[in-house]
C-alpha positions in Angstrom: -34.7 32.1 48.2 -36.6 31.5 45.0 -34.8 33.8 43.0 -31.5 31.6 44.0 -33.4 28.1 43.1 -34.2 29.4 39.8 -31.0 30.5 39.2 -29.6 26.9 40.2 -32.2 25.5 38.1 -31.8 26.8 35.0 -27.8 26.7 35.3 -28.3 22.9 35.5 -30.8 22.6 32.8 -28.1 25.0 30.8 -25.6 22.3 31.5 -27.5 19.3 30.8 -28.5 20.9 27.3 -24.8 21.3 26.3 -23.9 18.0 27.3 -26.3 16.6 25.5 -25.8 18.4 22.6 -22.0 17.2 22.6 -23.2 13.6 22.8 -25.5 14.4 20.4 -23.7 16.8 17.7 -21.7 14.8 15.0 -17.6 15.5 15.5 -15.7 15.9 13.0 -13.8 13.1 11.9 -10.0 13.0 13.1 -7.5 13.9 10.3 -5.7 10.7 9.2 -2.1 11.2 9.8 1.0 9.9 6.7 2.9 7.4 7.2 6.1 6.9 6.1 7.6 8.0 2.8 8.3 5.4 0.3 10.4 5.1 -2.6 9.1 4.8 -6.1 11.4 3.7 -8.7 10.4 2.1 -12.4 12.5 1.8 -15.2 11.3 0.7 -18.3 13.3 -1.1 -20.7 12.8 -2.9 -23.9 14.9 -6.0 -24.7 15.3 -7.1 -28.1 15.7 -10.8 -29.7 19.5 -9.2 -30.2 20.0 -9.8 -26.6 20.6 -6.2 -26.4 18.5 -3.6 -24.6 17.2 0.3 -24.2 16.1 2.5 -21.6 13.1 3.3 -22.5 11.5 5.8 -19.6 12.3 6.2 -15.9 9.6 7.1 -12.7 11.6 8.3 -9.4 9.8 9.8 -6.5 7.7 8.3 -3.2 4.3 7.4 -2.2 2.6 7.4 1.2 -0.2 5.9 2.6 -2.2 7.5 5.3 -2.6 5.8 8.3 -6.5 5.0 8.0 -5.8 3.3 5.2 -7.9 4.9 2.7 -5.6 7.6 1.2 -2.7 7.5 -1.2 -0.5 10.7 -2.4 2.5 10.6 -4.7 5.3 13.0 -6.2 6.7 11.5 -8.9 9.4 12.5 -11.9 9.3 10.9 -15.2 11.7 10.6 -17.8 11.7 10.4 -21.3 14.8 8.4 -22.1 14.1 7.0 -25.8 10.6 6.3 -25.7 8.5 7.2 -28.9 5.5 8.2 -26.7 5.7 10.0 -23.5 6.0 7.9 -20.2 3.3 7.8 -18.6 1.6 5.8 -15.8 -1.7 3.7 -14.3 -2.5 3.2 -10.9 -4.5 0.5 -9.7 -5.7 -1.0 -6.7 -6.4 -4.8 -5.3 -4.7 -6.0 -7.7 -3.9 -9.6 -7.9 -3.9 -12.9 -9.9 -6.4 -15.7 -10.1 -5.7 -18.8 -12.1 -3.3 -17.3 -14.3 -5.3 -13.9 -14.7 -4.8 -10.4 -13.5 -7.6 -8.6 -11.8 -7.2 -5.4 -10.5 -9.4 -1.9 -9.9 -8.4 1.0 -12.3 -8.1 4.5 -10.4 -6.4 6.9 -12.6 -3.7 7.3 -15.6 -0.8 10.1 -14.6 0.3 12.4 -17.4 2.7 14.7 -16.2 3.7 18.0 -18.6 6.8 17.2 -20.0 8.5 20.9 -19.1 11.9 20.1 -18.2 15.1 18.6 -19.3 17.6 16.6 -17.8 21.5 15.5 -19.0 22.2 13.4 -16.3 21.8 9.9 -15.8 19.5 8.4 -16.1 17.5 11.1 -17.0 19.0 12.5 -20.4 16.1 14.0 -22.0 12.9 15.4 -20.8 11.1 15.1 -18.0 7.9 15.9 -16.2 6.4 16.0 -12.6 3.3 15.4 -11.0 2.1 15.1 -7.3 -1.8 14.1 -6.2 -3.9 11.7 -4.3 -6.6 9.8 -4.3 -9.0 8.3 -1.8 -10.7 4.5 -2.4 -12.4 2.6 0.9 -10.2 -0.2 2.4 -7.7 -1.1 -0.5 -5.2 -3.9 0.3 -2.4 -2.8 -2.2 -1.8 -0.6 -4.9 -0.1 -1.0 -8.2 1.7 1.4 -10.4 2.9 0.8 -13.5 4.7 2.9 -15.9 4.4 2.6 -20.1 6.8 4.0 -22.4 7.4 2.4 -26.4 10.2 2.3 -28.7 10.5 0.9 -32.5 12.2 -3.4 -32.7 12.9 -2.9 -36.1 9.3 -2.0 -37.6 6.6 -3.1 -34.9 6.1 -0.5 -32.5 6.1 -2.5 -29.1 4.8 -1.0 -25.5 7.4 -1.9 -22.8 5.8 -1.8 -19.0 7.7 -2.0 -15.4 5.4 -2.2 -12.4 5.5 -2.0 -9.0 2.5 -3.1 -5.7 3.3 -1.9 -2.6 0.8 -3.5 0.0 -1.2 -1.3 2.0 0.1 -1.2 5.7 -3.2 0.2 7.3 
């Protein structure tokens, strides 16, 4: 009869022990899950005092939030239509304007290997791809904008086209 008592004994003290040690033992955390693909497009154009215009570069490709709203990943093409420098691209976050003045957080600058070439439109000359993420605690939006530069007679000028998509987590 003893023998049976300790047995029931130390099976309950076994069980209390592991579920004490789950209450007790960090989890690991749950893997945020994407949300929905969205589009990316910028084209950047330079207008002259003419009237008249150029392509200067072109970003194409989607961005995705995750849904605990700390993530970001993109897959993005760039073109080199006639910019004088290579496209590239800043990302910011919480960006905004306060009395006539931007503010805004910078995370990273993209510049992708120009390896390819394209002779459609509107992608007629090279072009490059990159894909990433990046992780920043609780940002409300995030901003991308995309630089290229051409020649208005003999200034070099630095044409921008931007986009914010608001974070929906």
């Amino acid at each position: 009869m003893h023998a049976f008592s300790r047995r029931g004994a130390a099976r309950a003290l076994l069980l209390t022990l592991v579920a004490m040690a789950a209450l007790v033992l960090p989890t690991a955390p749950a893997q945020a899950a994407w949300g929905t693909q969205l589009p990316l497009t910028l084209q950047i154009r330079h207008y002259y005092s003419t009237g008249t215009s150029v392509q200067v570069g072109y970003v194409n490709g989607t961005v995705q939030f995750d849904d605990a709203g700390n993530t970001l990943q993109y897959s993005l093409t760039f073109c080199r239509q006639s910019s004088y420098i290579l496209p590239y691209l800043t990302i910011n976050v919480n960006s905004s304007w306060i009395g006539g003045r931007k503010y805004a957080t910078f995370v990273t600058n993209l510049y992708p290997s120009y390896t390819g070439t394209s002779s459609g439109q509107p992608c007629y000359s090279s072009t490059g791809t990159i894909a990433g993420q990046f992780t920043y605690a609780n940002f409300w939006n995030v901003e991308f904008i995309a630089y290229g530069s051409t020649f208005d007679g003999p200034s070099h000028v630095i044409d921008s086209q931007d986009r914010i998509y608001t974070n929906p987590y």
